[in-house]
C-alpha positions as CSV (number, residue, x, y, z in Angstrom):
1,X,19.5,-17.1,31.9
2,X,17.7,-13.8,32.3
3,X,19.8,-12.8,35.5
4,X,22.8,-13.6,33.1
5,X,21.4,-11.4,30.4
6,X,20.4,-8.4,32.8
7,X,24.7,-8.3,33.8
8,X,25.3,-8.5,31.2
9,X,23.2,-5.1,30.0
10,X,24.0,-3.5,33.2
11,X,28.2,-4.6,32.3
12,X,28.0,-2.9,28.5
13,X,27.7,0.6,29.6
14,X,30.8,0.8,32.3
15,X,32.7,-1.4,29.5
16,X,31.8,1.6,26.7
17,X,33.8,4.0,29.1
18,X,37.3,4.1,28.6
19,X,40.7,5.1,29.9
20,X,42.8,7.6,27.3
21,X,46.4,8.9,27.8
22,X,47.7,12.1,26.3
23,X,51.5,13.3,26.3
24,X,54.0,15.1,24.3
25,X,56.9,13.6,22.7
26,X,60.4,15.6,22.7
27,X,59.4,16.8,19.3
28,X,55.8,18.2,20.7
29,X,53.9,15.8,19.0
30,X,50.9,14.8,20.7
31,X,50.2,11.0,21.2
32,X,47.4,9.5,22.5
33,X,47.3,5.8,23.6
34,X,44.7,3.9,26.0
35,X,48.3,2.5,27.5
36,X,50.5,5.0,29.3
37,X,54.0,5.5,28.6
38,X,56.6,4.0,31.4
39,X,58.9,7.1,31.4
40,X,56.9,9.9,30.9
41,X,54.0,12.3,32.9
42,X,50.8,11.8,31.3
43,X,47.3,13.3,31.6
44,X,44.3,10.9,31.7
45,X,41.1,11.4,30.8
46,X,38.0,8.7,31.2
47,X,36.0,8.9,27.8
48,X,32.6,8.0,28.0
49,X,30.1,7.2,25.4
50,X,28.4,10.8,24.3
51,X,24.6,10.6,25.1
52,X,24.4,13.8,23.0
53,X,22.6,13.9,19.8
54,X,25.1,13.7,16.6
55,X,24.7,16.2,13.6
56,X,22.9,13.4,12.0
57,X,20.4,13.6,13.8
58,X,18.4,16.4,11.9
59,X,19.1,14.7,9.0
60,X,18.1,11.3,10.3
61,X,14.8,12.9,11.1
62,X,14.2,14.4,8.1
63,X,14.9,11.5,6.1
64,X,12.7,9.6,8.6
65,X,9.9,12.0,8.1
66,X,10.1,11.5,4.4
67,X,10.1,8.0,4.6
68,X,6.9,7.9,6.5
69,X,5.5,10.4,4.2
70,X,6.3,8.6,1.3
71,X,5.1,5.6,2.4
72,X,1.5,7.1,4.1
73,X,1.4,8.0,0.4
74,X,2.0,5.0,-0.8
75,X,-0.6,2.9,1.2
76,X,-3.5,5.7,-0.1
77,X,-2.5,5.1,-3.5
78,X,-2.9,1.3,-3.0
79,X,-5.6,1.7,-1.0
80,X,-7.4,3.9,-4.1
81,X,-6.0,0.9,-6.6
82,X,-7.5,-1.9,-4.7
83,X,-10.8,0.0,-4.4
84,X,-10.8,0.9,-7.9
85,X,-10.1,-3.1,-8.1
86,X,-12.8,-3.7,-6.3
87,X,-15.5,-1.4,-8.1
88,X,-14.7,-2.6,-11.4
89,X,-15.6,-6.2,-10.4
90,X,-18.5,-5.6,-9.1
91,X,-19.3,-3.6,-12.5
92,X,-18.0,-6.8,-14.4
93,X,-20.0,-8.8,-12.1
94,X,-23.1,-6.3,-12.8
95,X,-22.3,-6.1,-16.3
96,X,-22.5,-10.3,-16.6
97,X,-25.9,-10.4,-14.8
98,X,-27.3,-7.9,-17.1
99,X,-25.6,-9.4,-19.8
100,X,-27.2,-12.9,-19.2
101,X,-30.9,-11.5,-18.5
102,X,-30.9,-9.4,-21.7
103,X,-29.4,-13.2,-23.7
104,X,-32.3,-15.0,-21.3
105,X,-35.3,-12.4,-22.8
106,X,-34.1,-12.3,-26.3
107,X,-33.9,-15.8,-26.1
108,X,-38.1,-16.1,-25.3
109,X,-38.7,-13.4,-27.5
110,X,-37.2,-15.3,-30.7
111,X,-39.1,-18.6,-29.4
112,X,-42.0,-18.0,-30.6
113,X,-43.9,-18.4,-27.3
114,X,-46.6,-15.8,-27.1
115,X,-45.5,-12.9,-24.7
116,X,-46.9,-10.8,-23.0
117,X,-46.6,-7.1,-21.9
118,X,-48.6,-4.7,-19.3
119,X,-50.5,-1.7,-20.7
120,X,-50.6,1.8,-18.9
121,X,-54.0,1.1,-17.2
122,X,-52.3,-2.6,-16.0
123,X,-54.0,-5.3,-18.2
124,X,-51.5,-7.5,-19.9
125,X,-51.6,-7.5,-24.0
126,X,-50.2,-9.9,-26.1
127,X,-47.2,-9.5,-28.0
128,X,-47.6,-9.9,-31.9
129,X,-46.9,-7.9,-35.3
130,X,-45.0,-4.9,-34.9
131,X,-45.3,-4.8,-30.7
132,X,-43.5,-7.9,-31.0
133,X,-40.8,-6.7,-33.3
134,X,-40.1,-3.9,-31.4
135,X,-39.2,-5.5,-28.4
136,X,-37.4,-8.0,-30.3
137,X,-35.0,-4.9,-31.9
138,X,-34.9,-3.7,-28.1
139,X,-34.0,-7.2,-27.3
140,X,-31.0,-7.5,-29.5
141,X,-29.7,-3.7,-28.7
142,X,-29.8,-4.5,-24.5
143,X,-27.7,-7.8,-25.8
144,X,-25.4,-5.5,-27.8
145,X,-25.2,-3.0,-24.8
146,X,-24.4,-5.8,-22.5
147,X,-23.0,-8.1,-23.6
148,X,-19.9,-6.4,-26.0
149,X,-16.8,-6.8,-25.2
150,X,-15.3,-4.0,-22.0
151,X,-13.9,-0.8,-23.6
152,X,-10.3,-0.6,-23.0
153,X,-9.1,1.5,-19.9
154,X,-8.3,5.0,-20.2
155,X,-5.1,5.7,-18.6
């Protein structure tokens, strides 16, 4: 099969070449025919397929170059999107957590378990009174900040 295909490869290329007969008619018209005519002299030429490069060629290129430009951009800008993608899941993924801890602590602080908080000098103090109801308002703002909704994209 391979052997078959290889003839077949080496065949094309003597196939491409071909035989093309030029005369003059008794008007001077110029024929040309790839049979020659039975009364009359002929030249002969053997045409083979040009292995020169076309006039399209520099425009082939060109076009070539701006497709690879165009799509070199292309992949950066999706490369930037899905990065962009990326980061602002892991900021809605950050956003949740912080979301959820700042629910978790308002949630003790409006239990009414005691709480506690460490001092400067490192002792812990008991939260009641107005300690208590400041970090209760700072409780509730860090739920606000949080946990509203996502501010629309800018675009």
């Amino acid at each position: 099969m391979r052997l078959a295909i290889f003839t077949t490869l080496l065949v094309v290329p003597v196939l491409a070449s071909a035989q093309v007969y030029t005369w003059k008619d008794a008007s001077g018209k110029v024929h040309y025919s790839d049979q020659p005519p039975a009364d009359r002299k002929v030249d002969s030429r053997t045409l083979r397929p040009s292995l020169s490069e076309s006039d399209d060629v520099p425009v082939a290129a060109k076009t070539a170059a701006e497709k690879r430009e165009a799509a070199a951009k292309q992949a950066k800008e999706s490369g930037e999107k899905a990065a962009q993608a990326e980061k602002e899941r892991a900021d809605d993924a950050i956003r949740q957590e912080n979301c959820e801890r700042a629910r978790q602590n308002l949630a003790g602080i409006e239990s009414g378990q005691i709480r506690y908080r460490m001092t400067a000098s490192g002792e812990r103090e008991a939260l009641d009174g107005d300690a208590r109801d400041s970090e209760l308002s700072g409780a509730r703002r860090a739920v606000e900040i949080n946990c509203a909704p996502k501010p629309a994209a800018k675009k």
